[in-house]
VEXVEXKOL-961696 format. One record per residue (C-alpha): x, y, z; residue number from 1; residue in one letter. Coordinates in steps of 0.05 Angstrom, whole numbers, plus 32768, in hexadecimal, padded with zeros to 4 digits. Layout:
% residues N
<<X, Y, Z>, NUM, 'A'>
...
END
This chain:
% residues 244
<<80DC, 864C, 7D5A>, 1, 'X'>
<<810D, 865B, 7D90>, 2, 'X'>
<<811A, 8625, 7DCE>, 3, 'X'>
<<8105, 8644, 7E0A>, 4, 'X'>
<<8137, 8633, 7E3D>, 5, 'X'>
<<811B, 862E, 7E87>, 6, 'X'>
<<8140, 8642, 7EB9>, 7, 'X'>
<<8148, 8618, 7EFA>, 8, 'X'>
<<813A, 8638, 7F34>, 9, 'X'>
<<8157, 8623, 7F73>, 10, 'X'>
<<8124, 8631, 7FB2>, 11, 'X'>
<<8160, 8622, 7FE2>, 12, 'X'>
<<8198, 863E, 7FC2>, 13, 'X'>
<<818D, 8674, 8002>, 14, 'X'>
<<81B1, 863F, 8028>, 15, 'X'>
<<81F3, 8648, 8004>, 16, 'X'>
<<81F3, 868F, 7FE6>, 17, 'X'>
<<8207, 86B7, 8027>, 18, 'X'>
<<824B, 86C7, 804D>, 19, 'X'>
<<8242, 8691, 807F>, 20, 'X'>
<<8237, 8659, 805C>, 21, 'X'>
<<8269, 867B, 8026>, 22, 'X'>
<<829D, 8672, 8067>, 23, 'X'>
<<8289, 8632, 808E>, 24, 'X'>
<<828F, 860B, 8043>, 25, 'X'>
<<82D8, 861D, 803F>, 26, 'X'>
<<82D6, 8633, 8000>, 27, 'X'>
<<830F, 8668, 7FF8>, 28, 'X'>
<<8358, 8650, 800F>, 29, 'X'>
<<8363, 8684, 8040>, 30, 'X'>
<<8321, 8671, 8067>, 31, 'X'>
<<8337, 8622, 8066>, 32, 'X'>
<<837D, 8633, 8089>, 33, 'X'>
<<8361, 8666, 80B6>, 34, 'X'>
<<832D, 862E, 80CB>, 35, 'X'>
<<8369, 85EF, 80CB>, 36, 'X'>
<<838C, 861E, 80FD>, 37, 'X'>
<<8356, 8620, 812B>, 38, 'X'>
<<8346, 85D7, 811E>, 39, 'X'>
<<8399, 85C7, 8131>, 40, 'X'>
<<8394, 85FF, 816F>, 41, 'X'>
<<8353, 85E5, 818D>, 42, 'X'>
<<8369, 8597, 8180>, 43, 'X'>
<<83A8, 85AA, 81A4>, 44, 'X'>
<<8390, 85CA, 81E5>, 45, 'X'>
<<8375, 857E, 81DF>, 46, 'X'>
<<83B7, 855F, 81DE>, 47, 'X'>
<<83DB, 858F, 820A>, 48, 'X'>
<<83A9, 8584, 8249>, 49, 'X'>
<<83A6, 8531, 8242>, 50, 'X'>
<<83F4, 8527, 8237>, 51, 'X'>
<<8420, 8514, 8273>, 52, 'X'>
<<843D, 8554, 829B>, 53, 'X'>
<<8487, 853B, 828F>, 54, 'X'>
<<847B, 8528, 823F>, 55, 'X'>
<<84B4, 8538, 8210>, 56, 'X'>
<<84A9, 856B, 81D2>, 57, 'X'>
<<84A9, 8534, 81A1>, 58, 'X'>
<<8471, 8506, 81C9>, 59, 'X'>
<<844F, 8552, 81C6>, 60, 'X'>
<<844C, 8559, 817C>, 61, 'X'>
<<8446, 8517, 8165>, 62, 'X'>
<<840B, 8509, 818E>, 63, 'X'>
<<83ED, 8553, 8174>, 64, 'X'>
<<83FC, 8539, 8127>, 65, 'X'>
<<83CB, 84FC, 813B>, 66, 'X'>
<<8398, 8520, 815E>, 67, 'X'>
<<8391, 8550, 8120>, 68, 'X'>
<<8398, 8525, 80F0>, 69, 'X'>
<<8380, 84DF, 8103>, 70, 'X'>
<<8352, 84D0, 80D8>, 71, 'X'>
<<8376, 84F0, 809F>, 72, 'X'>
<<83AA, 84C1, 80A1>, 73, 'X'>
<<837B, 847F, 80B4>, 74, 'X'>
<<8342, 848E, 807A>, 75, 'X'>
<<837B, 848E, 8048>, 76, 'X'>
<<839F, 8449, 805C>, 77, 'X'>
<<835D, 842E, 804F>, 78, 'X'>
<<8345, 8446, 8012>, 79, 'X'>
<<8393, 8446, 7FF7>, 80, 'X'>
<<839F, 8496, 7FED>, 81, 'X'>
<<83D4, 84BD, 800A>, 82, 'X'>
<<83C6, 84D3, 8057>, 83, 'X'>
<<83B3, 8517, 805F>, 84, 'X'>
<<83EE, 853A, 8081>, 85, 'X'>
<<8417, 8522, 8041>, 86, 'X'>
<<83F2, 8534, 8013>, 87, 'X'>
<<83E8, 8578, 802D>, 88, 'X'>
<<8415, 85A3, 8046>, 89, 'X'>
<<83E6, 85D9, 8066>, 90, 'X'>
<<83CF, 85A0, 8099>, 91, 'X'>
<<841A, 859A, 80BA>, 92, 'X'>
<<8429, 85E7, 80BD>, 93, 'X'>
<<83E1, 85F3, 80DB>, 94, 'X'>
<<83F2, 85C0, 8111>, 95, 'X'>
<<843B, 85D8, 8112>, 96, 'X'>
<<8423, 861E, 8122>, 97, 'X'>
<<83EE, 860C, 815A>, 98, 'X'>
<<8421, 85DD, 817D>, 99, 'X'>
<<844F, 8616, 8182>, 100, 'X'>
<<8418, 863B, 819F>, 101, 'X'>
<<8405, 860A, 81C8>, 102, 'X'>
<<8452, 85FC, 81DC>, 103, 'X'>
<<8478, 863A, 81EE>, 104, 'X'>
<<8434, 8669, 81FA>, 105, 'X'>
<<8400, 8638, 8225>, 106, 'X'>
<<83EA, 8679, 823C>, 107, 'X'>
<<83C1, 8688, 81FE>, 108, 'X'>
<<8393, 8648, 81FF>, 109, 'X'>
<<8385, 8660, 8246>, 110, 'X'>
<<836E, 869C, 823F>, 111, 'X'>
<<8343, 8683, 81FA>, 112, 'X'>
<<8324, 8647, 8230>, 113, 'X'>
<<8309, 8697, 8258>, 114, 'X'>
<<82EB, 86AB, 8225>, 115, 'X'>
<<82A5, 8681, 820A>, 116, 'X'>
<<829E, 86B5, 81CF>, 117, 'X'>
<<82E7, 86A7, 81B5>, 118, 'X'>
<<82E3, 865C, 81C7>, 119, 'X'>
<<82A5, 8660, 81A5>, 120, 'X'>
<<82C6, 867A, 8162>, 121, 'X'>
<<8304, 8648, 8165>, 122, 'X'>
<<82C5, 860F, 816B>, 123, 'X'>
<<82A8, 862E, 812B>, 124, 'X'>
<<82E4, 8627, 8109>, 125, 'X'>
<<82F6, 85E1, 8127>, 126, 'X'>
<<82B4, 85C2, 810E>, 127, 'X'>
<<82B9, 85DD, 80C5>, 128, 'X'>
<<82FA, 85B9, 80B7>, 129, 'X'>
<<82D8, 8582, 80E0>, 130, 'X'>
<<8294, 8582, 80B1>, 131, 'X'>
<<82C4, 8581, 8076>, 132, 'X'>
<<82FB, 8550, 8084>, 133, 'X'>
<<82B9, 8523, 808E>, 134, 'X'>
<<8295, 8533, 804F>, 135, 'X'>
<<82CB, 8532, 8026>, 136, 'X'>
<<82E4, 84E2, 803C>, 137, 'X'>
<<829E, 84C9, 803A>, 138, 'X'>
<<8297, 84E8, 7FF1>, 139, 'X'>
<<82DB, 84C3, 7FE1>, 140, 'X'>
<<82D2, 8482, 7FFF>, 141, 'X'>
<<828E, 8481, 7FDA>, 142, 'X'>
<<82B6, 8483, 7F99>, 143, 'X'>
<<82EB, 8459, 7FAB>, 144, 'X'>
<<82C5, 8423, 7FC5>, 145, 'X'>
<<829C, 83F9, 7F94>, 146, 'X'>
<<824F, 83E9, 7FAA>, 147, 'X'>
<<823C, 83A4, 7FC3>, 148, 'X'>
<<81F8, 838D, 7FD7>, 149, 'X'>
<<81D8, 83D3, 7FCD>, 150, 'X'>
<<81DF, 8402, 7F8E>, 151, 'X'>
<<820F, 842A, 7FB5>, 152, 'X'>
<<8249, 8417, 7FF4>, 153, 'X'>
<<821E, 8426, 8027>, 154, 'X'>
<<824E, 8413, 806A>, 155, 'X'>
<<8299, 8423, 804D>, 156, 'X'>
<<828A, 846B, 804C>, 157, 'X'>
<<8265, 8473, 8086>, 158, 'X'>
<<829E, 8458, 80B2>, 159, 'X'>
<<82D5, 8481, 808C>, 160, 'X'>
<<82B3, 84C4, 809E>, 161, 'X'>
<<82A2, 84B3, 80E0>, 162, 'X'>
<<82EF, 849A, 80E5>, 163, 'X'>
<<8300, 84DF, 80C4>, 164, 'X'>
<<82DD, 8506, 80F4>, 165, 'X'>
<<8301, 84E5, 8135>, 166, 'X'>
<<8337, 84B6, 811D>, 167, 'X'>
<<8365, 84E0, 8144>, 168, 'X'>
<<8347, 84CC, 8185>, 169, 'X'>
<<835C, 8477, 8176>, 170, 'X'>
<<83A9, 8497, 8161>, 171, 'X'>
<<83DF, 847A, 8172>, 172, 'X'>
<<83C8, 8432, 8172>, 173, 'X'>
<<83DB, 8417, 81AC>, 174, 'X'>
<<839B, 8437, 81C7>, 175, 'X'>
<<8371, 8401, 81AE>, 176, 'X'>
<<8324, 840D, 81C3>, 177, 'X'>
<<833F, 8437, 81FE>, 178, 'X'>
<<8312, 8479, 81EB>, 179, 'X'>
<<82D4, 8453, 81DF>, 180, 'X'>
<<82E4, 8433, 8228>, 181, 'X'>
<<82A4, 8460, 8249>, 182, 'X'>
<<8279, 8473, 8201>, 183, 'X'>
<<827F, 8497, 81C3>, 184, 'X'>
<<829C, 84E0, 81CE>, 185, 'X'>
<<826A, 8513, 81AA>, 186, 'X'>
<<82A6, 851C, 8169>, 187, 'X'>
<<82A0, 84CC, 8162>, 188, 'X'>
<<8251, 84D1, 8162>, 189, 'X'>
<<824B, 850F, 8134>, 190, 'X'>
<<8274, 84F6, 8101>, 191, 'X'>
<<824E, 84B8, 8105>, 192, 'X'>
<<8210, 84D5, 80F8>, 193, 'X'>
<<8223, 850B, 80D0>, 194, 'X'>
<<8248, 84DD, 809E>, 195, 'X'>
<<820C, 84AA, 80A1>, 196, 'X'>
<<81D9, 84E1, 8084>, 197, 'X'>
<<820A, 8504, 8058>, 198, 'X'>
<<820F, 84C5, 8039>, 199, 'X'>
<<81C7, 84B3, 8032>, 200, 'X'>
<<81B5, 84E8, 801D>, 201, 'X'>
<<81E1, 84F7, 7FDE>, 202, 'X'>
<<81D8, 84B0, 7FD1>, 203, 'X'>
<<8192, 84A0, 7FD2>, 204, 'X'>
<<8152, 84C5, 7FB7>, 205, 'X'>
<<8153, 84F7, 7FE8>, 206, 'X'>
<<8185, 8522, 7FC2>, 207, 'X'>
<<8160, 8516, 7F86>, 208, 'X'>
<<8150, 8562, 7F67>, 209, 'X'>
<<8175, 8580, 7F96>, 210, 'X'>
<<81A4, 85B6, 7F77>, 211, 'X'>
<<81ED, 85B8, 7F96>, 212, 'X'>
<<81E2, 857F, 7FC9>, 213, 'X'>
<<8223, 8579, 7FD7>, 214, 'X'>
<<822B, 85BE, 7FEF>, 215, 'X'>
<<81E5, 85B9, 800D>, 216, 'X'>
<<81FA, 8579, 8034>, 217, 'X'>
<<8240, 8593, 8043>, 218, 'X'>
<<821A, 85DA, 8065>, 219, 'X'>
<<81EB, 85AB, 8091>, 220, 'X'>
<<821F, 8585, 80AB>, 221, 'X'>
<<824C, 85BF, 80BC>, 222, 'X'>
<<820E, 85DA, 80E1>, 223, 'X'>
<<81FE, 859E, 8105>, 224, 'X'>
<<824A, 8597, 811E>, 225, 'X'>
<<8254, 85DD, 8130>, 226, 'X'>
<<8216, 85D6, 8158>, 227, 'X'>
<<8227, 859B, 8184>, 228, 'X'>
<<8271, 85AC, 8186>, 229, 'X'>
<<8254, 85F0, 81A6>, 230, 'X'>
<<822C, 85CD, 81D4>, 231, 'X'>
<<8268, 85A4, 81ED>, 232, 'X'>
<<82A4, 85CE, 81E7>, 233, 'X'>
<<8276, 860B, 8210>, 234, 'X'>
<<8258, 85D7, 8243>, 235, 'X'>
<<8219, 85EA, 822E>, 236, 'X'>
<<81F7, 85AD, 824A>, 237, 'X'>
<<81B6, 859E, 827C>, 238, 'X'>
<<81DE, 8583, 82C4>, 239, 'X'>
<<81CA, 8537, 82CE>, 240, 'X'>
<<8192, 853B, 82FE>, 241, 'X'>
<<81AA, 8513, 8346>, 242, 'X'>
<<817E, 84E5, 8358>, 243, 'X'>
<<8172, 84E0, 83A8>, 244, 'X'>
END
């Protein structure tokens, strides 16, 4: 007789068969560099506004590479790969092209800081490269680093995609604990907890029968970071309530 062959149906395969999530996963090459060039522009309105009023061009850029690529180049060290703005040449032009911006037009940052709905959009495209640059060093630190007490690493990877997700902000060195001084900032807690349940979760039963976890995991975290880097980049936060 003939084998019957089932067919596996996926009851969430909604999640990733649309335009948004088709976008926000960076899947085609022209999305990922449109989305790096708002991740350089928005990190460099960053750097622009905290650097001293009479800093030279160099101090400038060099403190931008950091900022956009901190953790790219700290994740690497440790897990003994080549850091990100080497190994990839889109990273440096994207930065390259946002400090210009940034350097000889300030004007166009400040009219994007008027507008919520573009700010909004420059967020959106912040937080993808954000979700991925996370996803993708927790997923390699997982392979590079061999399990210990449990069946897989479960620390190692955590703290190399929370460092991925903020390593910028410790960049250059001599900062020392100096932006942990007064708490977390909200990148350094997201990619904490983003890269502590993308981790348990492709590494324990819950992915178990899950078709295209990855992906699946990847979509929820770009969700979750787009959604508090929303909250904070728009202000969109309850005042503290004075007490009398």
């Amino acid at each position: 007789g003939k084998k019957v062959v089932e067919e596996i149906i996926d009851p969430t395969a909604w999640m990733l068969e649309n335009d948004f999530s088709d976008f926000v996963l960076l899947h085609k090459k022209e999305v990922l560099y449109m989305c790096m060039l708002g991740y350089t522009f928005l990190h460099g309105s960053k750097v622009f506004a905290a650097a001293p009023k009479n800093a030279s061009f160099s101090y400038k850029l060099v403190s931008m590479i950091f900022a956009c690529t901190g953790g790219g180049i700290l994740v690497p060290i440790f897990l003994n790969k080549i850091p990100v703005p080497m190994a990839n040449d889109a990273y440096p032009i994207a930065i390259l092209v946002s400090f210009a911006i940034h350097y000889y037009c300030p004007i166009v940052w400040d009219v994007v800081a008027l507008s919520p709905m573009v700010k909004a959009g420059i967020i959106v495209l912040y937080e993808a490269v954000r979700a991925k640059v996370v996803l993708t060093f927790t997923i390699a630190a997982n392979a590079a680093i061999a399990p210990s007490l449990f069946s897989f690493p479960l620390f190692g990877p955590i703290m190399c995609g929370t460092i991925s997700g903020c390593g910028g902000a410790f960049l250059p060195m001599n900062k020392g604990l100096e932006p942990i001084v007064s708490g977390m900032k909200y990148p350094m807690t997201t990619a904490c907890v983003g890269a502590t349940l993308v981790h348990l979760f492709l590494n324990t039963s819950f992915s178990d029968g899950v078709i295209a976890a990855k992906e699946k995991a990847h979509l929820h975290l770009v969700l979750f970071f787009i959604a508090t880097g929303l909250v904070n980049g728009l202000g969109l936060v309850a005042p503290k309530v004075k007490k009398e």
